[in-house]
C-alpha positions as CSV (number, residue, x, y, z in Angstrom):
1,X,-6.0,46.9,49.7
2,X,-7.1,47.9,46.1
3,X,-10.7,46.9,45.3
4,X,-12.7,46.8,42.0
5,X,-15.6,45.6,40.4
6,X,-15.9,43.6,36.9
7,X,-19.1,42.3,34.7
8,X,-19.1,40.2,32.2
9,X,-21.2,37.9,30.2
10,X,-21.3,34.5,28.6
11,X,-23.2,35.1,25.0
12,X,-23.0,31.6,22.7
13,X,-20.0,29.8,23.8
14,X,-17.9,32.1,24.9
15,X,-17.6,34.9,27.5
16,X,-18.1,38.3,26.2
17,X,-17.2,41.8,27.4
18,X,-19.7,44.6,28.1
19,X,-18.4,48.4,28.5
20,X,-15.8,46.7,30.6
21,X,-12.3,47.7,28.6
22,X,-11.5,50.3,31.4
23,X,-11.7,47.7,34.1
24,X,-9.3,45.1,32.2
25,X,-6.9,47.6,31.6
26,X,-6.5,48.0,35.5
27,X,-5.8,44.3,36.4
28,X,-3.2,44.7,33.2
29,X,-1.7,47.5,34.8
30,X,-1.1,45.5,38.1
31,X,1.0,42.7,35.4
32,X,2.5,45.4,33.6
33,X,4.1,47.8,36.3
34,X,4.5,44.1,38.4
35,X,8.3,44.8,40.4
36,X,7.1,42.5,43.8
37,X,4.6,39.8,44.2
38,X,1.1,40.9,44.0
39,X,-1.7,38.7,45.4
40,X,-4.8,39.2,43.9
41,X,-8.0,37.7,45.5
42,X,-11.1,37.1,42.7
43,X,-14.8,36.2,44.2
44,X,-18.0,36.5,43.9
45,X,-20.8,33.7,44.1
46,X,-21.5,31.3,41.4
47,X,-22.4,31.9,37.9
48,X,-21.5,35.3,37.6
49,X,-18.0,34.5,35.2
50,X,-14.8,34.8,37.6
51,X,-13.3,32.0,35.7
52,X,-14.0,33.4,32.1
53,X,-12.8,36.6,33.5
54,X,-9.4,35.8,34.5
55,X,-8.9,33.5,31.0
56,X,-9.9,36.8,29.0
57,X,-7.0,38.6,31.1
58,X,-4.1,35.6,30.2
59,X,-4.7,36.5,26.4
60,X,-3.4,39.9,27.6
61,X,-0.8,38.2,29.3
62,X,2.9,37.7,27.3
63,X,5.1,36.0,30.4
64,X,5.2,32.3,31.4
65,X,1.6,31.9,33.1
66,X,-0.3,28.7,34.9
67,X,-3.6,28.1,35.4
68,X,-4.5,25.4,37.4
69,X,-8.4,24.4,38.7
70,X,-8.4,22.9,42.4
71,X,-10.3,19.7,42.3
72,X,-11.9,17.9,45.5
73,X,-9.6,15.3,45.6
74,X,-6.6,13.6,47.4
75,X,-3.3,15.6,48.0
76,X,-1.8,12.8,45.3
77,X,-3.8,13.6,42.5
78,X,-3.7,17.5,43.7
79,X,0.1,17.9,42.6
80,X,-0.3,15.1,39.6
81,X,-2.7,17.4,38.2
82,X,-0.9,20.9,38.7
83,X,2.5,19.3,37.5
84,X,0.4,18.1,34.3
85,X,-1.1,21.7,34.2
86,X,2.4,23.4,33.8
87,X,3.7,20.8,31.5
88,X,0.5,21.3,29.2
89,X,0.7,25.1,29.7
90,X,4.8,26.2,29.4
91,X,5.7,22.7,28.5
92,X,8.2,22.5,31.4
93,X,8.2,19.0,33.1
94,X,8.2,19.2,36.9
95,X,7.7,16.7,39.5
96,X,6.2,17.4,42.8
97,X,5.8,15.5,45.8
98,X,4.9,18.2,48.2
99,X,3.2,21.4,48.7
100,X,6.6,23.0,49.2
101,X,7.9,21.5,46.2
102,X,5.4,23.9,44.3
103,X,6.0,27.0,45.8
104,X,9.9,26.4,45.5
105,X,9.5,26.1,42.1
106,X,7.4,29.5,42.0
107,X,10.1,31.1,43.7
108,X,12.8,29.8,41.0
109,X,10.5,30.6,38.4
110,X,10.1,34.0,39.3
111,X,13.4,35.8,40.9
112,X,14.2,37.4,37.9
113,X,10.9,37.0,35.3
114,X,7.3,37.6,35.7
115,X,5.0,34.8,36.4
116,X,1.6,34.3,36.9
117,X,0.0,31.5,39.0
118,X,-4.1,31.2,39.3
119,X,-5.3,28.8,41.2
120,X,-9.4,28.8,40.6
121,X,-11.7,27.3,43.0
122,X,-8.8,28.3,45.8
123,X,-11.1,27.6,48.8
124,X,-11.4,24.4,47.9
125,X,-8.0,23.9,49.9
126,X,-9.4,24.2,52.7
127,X,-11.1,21.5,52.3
128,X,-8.3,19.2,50.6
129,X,-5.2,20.6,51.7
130,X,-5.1,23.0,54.3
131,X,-1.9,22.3,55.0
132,X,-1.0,24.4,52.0
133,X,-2.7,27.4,53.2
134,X,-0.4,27.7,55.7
135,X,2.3,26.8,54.0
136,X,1.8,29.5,50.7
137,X,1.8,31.9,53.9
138,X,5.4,31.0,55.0
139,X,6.5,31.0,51.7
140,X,5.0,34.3,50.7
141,X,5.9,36.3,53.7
142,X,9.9,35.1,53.2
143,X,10.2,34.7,49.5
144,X,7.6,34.7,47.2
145,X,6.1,39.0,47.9
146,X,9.8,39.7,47.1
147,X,10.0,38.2,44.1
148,X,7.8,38.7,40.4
149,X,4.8,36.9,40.9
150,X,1.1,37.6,39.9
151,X,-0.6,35.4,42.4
152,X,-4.4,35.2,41.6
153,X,-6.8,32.9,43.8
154,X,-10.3,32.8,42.9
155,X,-13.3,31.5,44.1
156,X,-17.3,31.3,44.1
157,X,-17.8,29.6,48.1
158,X,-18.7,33.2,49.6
159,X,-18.4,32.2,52.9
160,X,-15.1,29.8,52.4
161,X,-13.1,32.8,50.7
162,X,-14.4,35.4,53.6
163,X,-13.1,32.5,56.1
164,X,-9.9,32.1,54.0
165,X,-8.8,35.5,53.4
166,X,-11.1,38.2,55.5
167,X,-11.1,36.5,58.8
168,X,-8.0,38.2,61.0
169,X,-7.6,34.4,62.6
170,X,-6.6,33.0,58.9
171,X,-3.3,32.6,57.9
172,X,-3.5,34.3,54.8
173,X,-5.3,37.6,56.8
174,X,-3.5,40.9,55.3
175,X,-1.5,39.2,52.5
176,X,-4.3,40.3,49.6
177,X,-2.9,42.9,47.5
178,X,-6.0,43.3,45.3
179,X,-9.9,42.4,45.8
180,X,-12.1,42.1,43.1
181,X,-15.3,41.6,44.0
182,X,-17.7,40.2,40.5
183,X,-21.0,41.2,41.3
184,X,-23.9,40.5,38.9
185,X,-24.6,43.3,36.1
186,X,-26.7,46.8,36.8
187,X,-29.7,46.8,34.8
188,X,-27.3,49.2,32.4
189,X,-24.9,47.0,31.8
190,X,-27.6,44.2,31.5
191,X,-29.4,46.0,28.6
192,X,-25.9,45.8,26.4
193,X,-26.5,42.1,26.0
194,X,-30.3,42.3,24.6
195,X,-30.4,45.0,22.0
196,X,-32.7,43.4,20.5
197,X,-35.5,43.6,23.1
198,X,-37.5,46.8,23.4
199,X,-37.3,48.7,26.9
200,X,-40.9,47.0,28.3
201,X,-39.3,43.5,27.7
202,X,-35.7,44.4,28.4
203,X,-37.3,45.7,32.4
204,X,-39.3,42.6,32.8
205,X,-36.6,40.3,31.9
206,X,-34.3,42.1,33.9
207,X,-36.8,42.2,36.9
208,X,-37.2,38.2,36.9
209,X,-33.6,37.1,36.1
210,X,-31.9,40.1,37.6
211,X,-27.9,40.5,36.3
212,X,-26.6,37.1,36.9
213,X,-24.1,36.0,33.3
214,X,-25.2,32.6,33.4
215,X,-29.0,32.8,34.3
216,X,-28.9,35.6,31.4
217,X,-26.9,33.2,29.2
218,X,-29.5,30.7,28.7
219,X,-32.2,33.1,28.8
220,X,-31.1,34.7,25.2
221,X,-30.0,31.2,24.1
222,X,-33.7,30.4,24.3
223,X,-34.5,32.8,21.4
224,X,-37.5,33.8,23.2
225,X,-38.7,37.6,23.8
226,X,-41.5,37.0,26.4
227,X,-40.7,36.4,29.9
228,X,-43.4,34.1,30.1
229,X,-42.2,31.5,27.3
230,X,-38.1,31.7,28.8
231,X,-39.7,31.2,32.2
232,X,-41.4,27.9,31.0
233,X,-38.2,26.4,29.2
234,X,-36.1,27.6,32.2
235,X,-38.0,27.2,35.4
236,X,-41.2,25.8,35.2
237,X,-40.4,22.8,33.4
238,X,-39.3,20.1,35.5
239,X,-35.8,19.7,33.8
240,X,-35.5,23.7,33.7
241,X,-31.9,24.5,33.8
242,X,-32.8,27.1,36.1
243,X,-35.5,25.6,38.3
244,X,-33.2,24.9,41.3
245,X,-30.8,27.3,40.7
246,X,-31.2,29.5,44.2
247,X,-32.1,26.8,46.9
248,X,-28.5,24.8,45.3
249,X,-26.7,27.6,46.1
250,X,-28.2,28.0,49.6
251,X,-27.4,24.2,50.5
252,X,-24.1,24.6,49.1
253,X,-23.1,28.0,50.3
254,X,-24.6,27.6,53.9
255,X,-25.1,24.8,56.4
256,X,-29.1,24.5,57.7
257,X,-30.7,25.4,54.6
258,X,-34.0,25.2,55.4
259,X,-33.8,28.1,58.1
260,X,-32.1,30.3,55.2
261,X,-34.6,29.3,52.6
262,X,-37.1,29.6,55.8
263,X,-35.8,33.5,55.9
264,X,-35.9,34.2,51.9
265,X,-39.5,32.8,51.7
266,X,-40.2,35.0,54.2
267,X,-38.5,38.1,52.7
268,X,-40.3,37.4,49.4
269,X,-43.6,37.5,51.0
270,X,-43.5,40.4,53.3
271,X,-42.5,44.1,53.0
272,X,-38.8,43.0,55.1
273,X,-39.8,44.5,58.5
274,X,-37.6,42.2,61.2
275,X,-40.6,41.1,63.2
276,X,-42.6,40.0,59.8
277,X,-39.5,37.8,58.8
278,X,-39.4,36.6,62.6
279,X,-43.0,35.5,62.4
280,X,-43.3,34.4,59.1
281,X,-39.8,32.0,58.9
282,X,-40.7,30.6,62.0
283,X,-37.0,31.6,63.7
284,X,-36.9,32.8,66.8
285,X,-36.2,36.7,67.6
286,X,-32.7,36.4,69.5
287,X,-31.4,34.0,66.3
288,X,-33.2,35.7,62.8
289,X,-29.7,37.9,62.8
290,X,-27.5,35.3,62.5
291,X,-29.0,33.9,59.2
292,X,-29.7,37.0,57.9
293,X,-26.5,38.8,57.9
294,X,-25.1,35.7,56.8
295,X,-27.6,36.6,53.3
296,X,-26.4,39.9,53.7
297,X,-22.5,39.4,54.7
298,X,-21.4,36.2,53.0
299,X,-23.6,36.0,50.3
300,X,-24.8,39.3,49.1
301,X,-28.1,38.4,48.2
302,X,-30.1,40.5,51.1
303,X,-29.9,44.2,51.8
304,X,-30.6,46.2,54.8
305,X,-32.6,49.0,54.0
306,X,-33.4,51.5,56.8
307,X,-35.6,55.0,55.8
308,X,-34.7,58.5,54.9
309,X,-35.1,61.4,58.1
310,X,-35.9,58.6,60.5
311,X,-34.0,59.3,63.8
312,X,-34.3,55.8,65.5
313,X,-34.6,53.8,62.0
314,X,-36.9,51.0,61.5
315,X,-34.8,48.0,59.4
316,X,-36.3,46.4,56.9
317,X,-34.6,43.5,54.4
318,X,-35.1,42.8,51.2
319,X,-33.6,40.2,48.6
320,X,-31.2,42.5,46.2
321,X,-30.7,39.9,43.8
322,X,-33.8,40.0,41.2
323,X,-33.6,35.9,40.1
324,X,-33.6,34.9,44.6
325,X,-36.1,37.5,44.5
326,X,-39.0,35.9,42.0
327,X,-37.8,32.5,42.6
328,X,-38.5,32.3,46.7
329,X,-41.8,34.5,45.5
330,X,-43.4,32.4,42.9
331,X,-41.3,29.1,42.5
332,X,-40.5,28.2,46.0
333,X,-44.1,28.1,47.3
334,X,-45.0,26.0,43.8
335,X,-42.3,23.8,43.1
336,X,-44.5,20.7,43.9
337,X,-47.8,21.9,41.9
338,X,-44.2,22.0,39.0
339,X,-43.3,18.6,40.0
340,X,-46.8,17.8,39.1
341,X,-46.4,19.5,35.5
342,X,-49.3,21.6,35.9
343,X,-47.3,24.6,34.5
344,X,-50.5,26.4,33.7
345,X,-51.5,26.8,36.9
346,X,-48.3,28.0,38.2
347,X,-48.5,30.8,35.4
348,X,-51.5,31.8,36.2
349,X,-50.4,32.3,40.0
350,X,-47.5,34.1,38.5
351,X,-49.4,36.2,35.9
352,X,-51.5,37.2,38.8
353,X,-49.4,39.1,40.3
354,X,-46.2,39.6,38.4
355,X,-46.9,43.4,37.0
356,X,-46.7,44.5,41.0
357,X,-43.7,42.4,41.0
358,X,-42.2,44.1,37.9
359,X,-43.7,47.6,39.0
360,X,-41.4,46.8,42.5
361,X,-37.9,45.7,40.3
362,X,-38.7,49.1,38.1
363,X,-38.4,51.2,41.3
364,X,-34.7,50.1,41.7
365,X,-33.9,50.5,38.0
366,X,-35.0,53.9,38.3
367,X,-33.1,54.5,41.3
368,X,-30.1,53.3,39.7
369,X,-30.9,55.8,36.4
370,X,-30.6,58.6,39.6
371,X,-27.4,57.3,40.9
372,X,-25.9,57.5,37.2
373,X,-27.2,61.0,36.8
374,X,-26.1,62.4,40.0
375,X,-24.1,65.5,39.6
376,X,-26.1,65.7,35.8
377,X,-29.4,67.0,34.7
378,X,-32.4,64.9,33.5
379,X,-34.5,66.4,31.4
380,X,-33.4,70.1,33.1
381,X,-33.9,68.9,36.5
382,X,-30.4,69.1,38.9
383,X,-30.0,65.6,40.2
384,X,-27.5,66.3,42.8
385,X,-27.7,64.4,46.1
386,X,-25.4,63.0,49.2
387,X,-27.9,60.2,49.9
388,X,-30.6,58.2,48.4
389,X,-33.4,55.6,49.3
390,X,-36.8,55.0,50.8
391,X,-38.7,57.2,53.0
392,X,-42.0,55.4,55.2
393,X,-44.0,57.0,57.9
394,X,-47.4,58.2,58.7
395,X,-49.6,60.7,57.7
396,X,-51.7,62.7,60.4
397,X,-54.5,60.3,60.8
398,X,-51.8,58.0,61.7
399,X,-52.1,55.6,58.2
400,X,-48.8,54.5,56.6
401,X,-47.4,56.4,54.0
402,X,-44.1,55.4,51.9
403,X,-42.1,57.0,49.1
404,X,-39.9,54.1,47.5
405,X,-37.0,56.8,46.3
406,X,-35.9,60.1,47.9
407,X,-32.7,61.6,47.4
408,X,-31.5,64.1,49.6
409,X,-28.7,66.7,49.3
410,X,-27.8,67.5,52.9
411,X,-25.8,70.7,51.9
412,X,-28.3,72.6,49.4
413,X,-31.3,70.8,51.5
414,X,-33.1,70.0,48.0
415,X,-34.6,66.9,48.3
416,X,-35.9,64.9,45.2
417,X,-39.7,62.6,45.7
418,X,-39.6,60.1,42.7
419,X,-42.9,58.4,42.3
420,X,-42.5,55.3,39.5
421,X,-45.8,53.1,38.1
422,X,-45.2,50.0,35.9
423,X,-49.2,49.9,35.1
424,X,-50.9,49.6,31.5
425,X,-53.1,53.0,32.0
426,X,-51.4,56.1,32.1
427,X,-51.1,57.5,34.9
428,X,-53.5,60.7,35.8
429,X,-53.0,63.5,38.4
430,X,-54.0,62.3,41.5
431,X,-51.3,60.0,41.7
432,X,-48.7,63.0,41.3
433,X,-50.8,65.1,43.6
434,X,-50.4,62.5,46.4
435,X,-46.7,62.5,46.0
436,X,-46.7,66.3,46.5
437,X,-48.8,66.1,49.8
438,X,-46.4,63.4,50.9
439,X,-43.9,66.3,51.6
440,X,-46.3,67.2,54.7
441,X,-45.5,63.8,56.3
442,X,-41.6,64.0,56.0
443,X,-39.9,64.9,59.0
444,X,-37.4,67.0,57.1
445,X,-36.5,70.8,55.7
446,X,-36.3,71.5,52.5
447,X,-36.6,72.6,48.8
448,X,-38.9,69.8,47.6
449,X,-39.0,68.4,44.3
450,X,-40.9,66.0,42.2
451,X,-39.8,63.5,39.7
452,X,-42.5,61.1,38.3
453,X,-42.0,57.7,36.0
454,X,-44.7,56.4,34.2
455,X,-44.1,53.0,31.9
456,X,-47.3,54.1,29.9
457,X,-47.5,57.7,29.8
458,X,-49.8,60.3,31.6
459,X,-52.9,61.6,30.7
460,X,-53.3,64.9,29.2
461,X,-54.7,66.5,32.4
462,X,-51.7,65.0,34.3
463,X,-49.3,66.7,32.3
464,X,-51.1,70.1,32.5
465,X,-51.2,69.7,35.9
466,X,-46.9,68.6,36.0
467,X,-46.1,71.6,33.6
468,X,-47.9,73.9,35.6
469,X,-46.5,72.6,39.0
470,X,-43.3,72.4,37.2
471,X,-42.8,68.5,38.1
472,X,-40.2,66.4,36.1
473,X,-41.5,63.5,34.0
474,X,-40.4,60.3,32.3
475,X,-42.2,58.2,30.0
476,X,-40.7,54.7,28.8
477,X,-39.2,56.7,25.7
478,X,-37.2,59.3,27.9
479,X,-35.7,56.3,30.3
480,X,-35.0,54.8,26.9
481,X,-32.8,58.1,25.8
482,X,-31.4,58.7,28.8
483,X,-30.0,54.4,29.6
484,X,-28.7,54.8,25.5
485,X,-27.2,58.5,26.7
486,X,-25.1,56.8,30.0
């Protein structure tokens, strides 16, 4: 099974493509060199665009095509609709008074010419016809894989699609051809939609709303540039279009919400180690795995993050998905001082400590600058590594010490310390001269290097001190060059 990955955008009222011309031409090339039935499987959770996707790929697409949305309603109305659908779309009149009658008439339609069939929502079947699950099975396996149909389901229930498709008890298990899996944008992709913004605003955005299409989408319609004025027209007002956002898509993804949202409060409030989230959510020890691999597994909203040279690795979690992060972090804990409409008050709890919040987010942009530079240079320095991610441990008085990126190359044994501050003063020397006696603490060999990102600068003395010591540098106007360079 094939897999890729696609981003998109809606900007005004349509949905727009960024960098993403390579990708379309590969789902063309599955049409275009189409000989047997292909069955393509599109998902990814709400809001991120599957549906504006697919419509941008039927432009593309020259042979007879259907698109038909699955609606929750009686198996009745379920043909009327899809018989009106074809009628509307290739003008050909059909009547069908059974699930088999529909897939007969894809295997008429294509023996000898191409034909593509999308059924969005798909999992929705499950739920209002099952019986045709089975039934596209029978027919696919004898007739229908033979013949030269583009078969595309798509849909945004996570778990219903896994349960559909990825599950080896399902009766569709093994018949995917294709997976594309639409994730939300990379802050690199994200920056394509706001060229308007400078980098500072661009990162803070980014670090509240994360790479979600829609949430984005009504974030530029506001015509705002501060974080704080989209916030208020989006979340903290009380008919905020995105005020609910996150805990809807909990109660509709997953049954017992409120141990998931339990978990993600949690998350947001502590640094992710396992017996934190078991003691803050309340859950007991023997069940916290169950709801959070179900965050991690069906959802794709939590990670599981586990240190650099640890032997018996501590886990930690963490929320992946910026918008989940800062809303179970500063909405979730508030949302009844919001129903109140004292917004002020809820911005100053946010203004409080957003700028740590941010300076967190930035660390993973920066990691993600590393991970599109590996095998490059940046700014002279070889970024080459095999793995990449957070180190924690103690020092020799037996205090905690962390490093939030390290990238190790396990052949060369040249491993990279990358220290990143999101702060309003620049930073000065000792903060680099920390980092370097950090390499003391790791339980590793080595060629040890430094990299250090500061959002305002350095002070002179700090940069003496980096030339002289040979460290690498960033300031907000290199990350600038080097995102535009990508």
């Amino acid at each position: 099974m094939k897999k890729f990955k696609y981003m998109f955008v809606l900007q005004h009222k349509e949905m727009d493509f960024f960098d993403r011309k390579e990708e379309l031409k590969r789902i063309k090339h599955v049409y275009d060199t189409l000989e047997t039935g292909e069955f393509i499987v599109i998902y990814g959770r709400r809001r991120v665009g599957k549906t504006a996707f697919i419509k941008k790929f039927l432009e593309t697409v020259k042979a007879e095509q259907i698109y038909y949305m699955v609606h929750k309603t009686g198996k009745t109305e379920l043909l009327e609709l899809l018989a009106d659908a074809i009628f509307d779309q290739t003008g050909n009149r059909v009547r069908f008074f059974d699930w088999k009658d529909v897939l007969s008439y894809l295997e008429e339609k294509s023996k000898t010419e191409k034909i593509v069939m999308v059924f969005d929502e798909f999992s929705r079947f499950q739920e209002t016809a099952p019986e045709f699950i089975t039934q596209l099975q029978d027919h696919w396996d004898s007739t229908l894989k033979k013949n030269k149909i583009l078969l595309i389901a798509i849909g945004s229930s996570m778990s219903m699609m896994h349960q559909i498709f990825m599950q080896n008890t399902s009766p569709l298990y093994g018949r995917v051809t294709y997976t594309f899996h639409l994730e939300p944008f990379r802050y690199v992709d994200f920056r394509t939609m706001f060229p308007e913004l400078e980098e500072r605003e661009k990162i803070a955005l980014f670090s509240v709303f994360g790479g979600t299409p829609h949430f984005l989408w009504f974030a530029k319609k506001t015509g705002k540039r501060d974080v704080f004025a989209i916030l208020e027209t989006l979340v903290l007002q009380p008919t905020g279009r995105l005020k609910d956002e996150p805990t809807n898509f909990i109660t509709m993804e997953l049954k017992k919400d409120a141990k998931y949202n339990a978990v993600l409060y949690a998350l947001a409030k502590s640094n992710g180690e396992r017996r934190e989230v078991v003691h803050k959510s309340g859950i007991q020890s023997k069940d916290i795995d169950y709801y959070v691999n179900n965050l991690i597994e069906l959802l794709s909203i939590v990670e599981k993050v586990t240190p650099m040279f640890q032997k018996q690795r501590e886990i930690r979690y963490r929320i992946k998905d910026n918008y989940f992060h800062f809303w179970y972090k500063f909405i979730f804990p508030n949302m009844s001082i919001i129903e109140l409409g004292n917004i002020a008050l809820v911005k100053e709890k946010i203004r409080d400590d957003l700028n740590a919040y941010i300076g967190y987010k930035f660390e993973e942009i920066i990691k993600e600058l590393l991970i599109l530079y590996n095998g490059k240079k940046i700014k002279g320095l070889d970024i080459n590594f095999t793995a990449i991610g957070p180190w924690w441990g103690k020092n020799r008085d037996g205090g905690a010490e962390e490093i939030e990126i390290v990238a190790n190359n396990a052949k060369t044994k040249n491993i990279l310390l990358c220290e990143v501050k999101w702060t309003n003063k620049p930073m000065g020397s000792a903060d680099v001269k920390k980092l370097d006696a950090k390499t003391r603490y790791i339980n590793a060999s080595g060629i040890f290097q430094c990299l250090v990102v500061s959002i305002a600068g350095f002070t002179e003395e700090c940069i003496e001190y980096m030339k002289e010591k040979k460290i690498t540098y960033l300031t907000l106007h290199d990350l600038t060059a080097l995102f535009n360079a990508v």
